[in-house]
N, C-alpha and C positions, 0 to 999 in steps of 0.2 A: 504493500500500500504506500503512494506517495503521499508527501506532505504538502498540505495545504496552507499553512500560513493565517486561518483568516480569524474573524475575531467580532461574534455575534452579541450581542446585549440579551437579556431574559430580565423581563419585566415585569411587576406585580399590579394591576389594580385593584388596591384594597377598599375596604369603607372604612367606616365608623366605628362600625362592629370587629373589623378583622386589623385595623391597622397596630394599636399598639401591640398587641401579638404578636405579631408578624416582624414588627420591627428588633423586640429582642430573640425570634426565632432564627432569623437570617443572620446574626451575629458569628453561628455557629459555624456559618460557609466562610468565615474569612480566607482561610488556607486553601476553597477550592479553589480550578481554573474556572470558576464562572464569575461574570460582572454581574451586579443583581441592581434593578432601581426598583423605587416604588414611587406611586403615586396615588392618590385617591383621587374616588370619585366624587361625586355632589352629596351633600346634605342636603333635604328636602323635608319641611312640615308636612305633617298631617295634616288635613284636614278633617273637621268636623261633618258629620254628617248632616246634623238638624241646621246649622248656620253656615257651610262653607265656607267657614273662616280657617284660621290655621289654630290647634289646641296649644301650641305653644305660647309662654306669654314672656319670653325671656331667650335671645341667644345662647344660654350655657346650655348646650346640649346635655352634656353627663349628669346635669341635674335631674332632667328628664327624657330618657332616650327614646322612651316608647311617644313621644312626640314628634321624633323624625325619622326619617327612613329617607334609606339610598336608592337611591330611583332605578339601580340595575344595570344592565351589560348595554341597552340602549344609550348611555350616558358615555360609554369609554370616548368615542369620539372627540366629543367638547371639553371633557374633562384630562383626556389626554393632551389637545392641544393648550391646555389653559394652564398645564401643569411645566410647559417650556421645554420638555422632552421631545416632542412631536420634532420645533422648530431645531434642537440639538441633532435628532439622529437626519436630518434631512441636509442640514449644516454637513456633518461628518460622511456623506454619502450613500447613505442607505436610502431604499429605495421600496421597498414590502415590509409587512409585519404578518408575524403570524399570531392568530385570536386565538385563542381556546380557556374552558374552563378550567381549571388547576385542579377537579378530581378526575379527570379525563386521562387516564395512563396511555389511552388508547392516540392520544395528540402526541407525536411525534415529528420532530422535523423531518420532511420526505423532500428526498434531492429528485426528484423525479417531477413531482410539483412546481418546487419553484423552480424549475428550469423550466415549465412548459409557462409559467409566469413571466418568465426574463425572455421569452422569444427562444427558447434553445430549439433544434432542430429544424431550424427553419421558420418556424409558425409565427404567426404576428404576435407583440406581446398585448397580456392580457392585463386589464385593473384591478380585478375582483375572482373570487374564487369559495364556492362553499364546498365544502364535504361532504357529499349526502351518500348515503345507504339505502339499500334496499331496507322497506318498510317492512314491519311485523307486528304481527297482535299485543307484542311487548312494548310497541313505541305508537300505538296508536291520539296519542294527545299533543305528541310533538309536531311540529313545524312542517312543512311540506311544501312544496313546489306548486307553482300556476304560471300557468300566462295569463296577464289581466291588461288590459289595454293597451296589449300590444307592448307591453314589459314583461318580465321575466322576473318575479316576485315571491317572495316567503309568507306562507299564510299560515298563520298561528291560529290555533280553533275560539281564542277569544274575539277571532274576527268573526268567526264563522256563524249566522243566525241559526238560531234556536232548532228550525226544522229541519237544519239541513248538518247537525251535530253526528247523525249515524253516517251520513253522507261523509264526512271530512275522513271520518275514522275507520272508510273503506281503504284493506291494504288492494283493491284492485281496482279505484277508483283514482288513489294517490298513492302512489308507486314507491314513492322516496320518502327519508326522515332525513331532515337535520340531522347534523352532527355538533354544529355550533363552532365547529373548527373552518376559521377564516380565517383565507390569504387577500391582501387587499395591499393596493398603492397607497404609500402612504402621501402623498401630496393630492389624492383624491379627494379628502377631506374638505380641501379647502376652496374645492369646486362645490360643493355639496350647498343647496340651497339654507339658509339662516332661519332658526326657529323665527328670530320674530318678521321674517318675510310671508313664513309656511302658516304660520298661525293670526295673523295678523285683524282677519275680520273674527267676531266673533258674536254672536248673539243675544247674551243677557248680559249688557253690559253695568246694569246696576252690580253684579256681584260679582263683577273681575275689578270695577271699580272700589269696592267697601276691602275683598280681597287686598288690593293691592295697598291700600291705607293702612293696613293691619300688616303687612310684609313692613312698610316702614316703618311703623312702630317697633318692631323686632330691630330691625335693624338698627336702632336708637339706642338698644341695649349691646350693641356687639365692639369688640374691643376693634379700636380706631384702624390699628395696622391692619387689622382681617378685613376692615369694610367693603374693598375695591373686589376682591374675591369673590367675598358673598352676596353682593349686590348683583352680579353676576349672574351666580348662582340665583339667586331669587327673580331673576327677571327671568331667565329662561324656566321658570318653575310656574310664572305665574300666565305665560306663554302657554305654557302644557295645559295650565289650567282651564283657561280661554276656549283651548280646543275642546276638552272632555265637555265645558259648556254648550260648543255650539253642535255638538254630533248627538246623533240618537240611534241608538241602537247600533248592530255589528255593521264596522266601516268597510263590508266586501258586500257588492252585489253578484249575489250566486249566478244570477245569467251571463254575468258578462265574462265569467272563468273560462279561457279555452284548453285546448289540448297544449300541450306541450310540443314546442319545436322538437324535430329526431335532434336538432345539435346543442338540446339544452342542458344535457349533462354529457358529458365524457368520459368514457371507461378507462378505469385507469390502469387497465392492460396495453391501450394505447399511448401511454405517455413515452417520450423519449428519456432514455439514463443521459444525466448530463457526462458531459467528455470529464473525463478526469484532469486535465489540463484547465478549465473552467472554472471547477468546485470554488476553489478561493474565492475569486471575483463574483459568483453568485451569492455564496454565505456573506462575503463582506456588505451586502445588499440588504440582508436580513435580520429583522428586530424581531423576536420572539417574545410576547405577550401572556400571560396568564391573567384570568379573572379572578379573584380571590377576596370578592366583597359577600358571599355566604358566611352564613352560620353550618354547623352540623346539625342543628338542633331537628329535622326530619330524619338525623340516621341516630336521634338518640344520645346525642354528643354536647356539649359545651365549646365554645369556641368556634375559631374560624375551622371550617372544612380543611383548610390546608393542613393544621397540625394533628389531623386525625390519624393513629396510626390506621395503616394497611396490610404490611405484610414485615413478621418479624421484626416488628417495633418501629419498623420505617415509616414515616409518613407521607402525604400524598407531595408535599412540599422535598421532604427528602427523596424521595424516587424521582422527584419533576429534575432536581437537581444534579441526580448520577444519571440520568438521561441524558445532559447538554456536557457532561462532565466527559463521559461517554462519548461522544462526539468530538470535542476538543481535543480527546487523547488519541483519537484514531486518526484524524486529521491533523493533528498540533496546532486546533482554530480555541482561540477565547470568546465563548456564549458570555452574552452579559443579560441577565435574568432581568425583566421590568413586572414587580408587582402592582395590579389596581387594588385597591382597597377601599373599607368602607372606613366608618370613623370610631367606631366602637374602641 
């Protein structure tokens, strides 16, 4: 095997929930060959149900945490570009990232992937990339493929209306499942249209209005140097809001679903091995990404999902890390880890 040279980042994002965790759990990787960053994702209030206001009456989060919550893997995006990491790995020439959740063992870096991403064999390069599977009665709630006007789109079954729920959940109706493992450009982003362009009209506006007077009040309590952040953060929350106001019921019209193009997914018996002469300058390309803003608390557990053991005391964080370690030693490349997190 030759030497490759190259020298990938591995990222975290955390929350609220998972970050200080996280942060004395990575202490323990100082001696590996991985770089590791973290960043979080957005804090975002609750709202109430009877007044659509926010329950929080006070920025200190850890006062009250069941008053905010992380908005989720939809947020890595903005929260990645806001955290100055985006503008760094783009700076230093990198050019893809790879998404996945942090208890996913099954997310491995694949050279055969991001070479059909970088244009290898010929082929045009590509921006975007998911990972789908043949569907089964085991994954029937998860995510799934459409063509919907004339786009090539992921439809979650909270889109999906009420009668047409056994429909979503046909595996011979919808073929594929998510995997949640995404390759994507990362200067795409910044092509990508602005919540408050996307959201902009909205319908009841007495209560995006009272809403928003009540974000500022919060905000009247929060420590000076955070302001610029979380104001931020609070605009693009109250944008979200805006929209669940002006939408009624599930946002997919079932007639307009068509079939699927034959070229919308790609076998990947078909992909080409990149040249061994290559590998360095593809990996130097590459930012590798973990999700890591869960709890365990549906498997039973305390804490983030990351530090759950797995197997012989390893945890899903320890294996993600002999994973890229792995890597680095058989190529002599340095993975540098990027955690998302929440804020716990």
């Amino acid at each position: 095997m030759s030497q490759h040279f190259s020298n990938v980042p591995l990222v975290l994002m955390n929350s609220f929930n998972t970050d200080e965790d996280t942060e004395k759990v990575i202490r323990k990787y100082k001696g590996f060959q991985v770089k590791i960053y973290t960043f979080n994702q957005s804090c975002f209030p609750r709202i109430s149900r009877e007044s659509l206001l926010p329950i929080a009456k006070n920025f200190s989060v850890k006062d009250d945490m069941e008053a905010w919550y992380p908005p989720g893997h939809g947020d890595f995006y903005e929260s990645f570009a806001n955290s100055g990491l985006l503008r760094k790995f783009i700076d230093e020439g990198r050019v893809y990232c790879f998404l996945s959740n942090i208890d996913n063992l099954g997310a491995t870096v694949d050279l055969n992937i991001l070479n059909r991403l970088i244009g290898g064999g010929g082929e045009k390069p590509i921006e975007f990339v998911m990972e789908v599977t043949d569907k089964t009665r085991a994954d029937v709630k998860g995510g799934t493929l459409i063509q919907y006007e004339n786009k090539l789109r992921l439809l979650e079954i909270a889109q999906v209306p009420k009668e047409h729920v056994d429909d979503f959940k046909s595996v011979k109706t919808f073929k594929f499942f998510n995997t949640n493992n995404i390759w994507a450009k990362l200067d795409g982003h910044q092509r990508a249209p602005s919540d408050s362009k996307e959201f902009h009209e909205v319908t009841k506006r007495d209560a995006q209005r009272v809403l928003e007077d009540d974000i500022e009040k919060l905000l009247e309590t929060c420590e000076e140097q955070r302001k610029g952040a979380v104001r931020s953060d609070m605009m693009r929350f109250s944008n979200l809001f805006g929209r669940f106001l002006a939408e009624d019921g599930p946002s997919v019209d079932w007639n307009k679903i068509e079939k699927l193009p034959e070229d919308a997914v790609q076998d990947y018996g078909s992909l080409v091995t990149p040249d061994e002469n290559h590998i360095r300058d593809e990996l130097n390309k590459l930012v590798v990404i973990k999700l890591n803003g869960g709890l365990g608390t549906s498997m039973g557990c305390h804490g983030p999902k990351s530090v759950i053991p797995v197997r012989n005391d390893l945890t899903f964080l320890d294996l993600t890390v002999q994973q890229i370690e792995h890597l680095n030693k058989v190529y002599n490349i340095e993975f540098k880890l990027l955690l998302c997190n929440y804020f716990i």
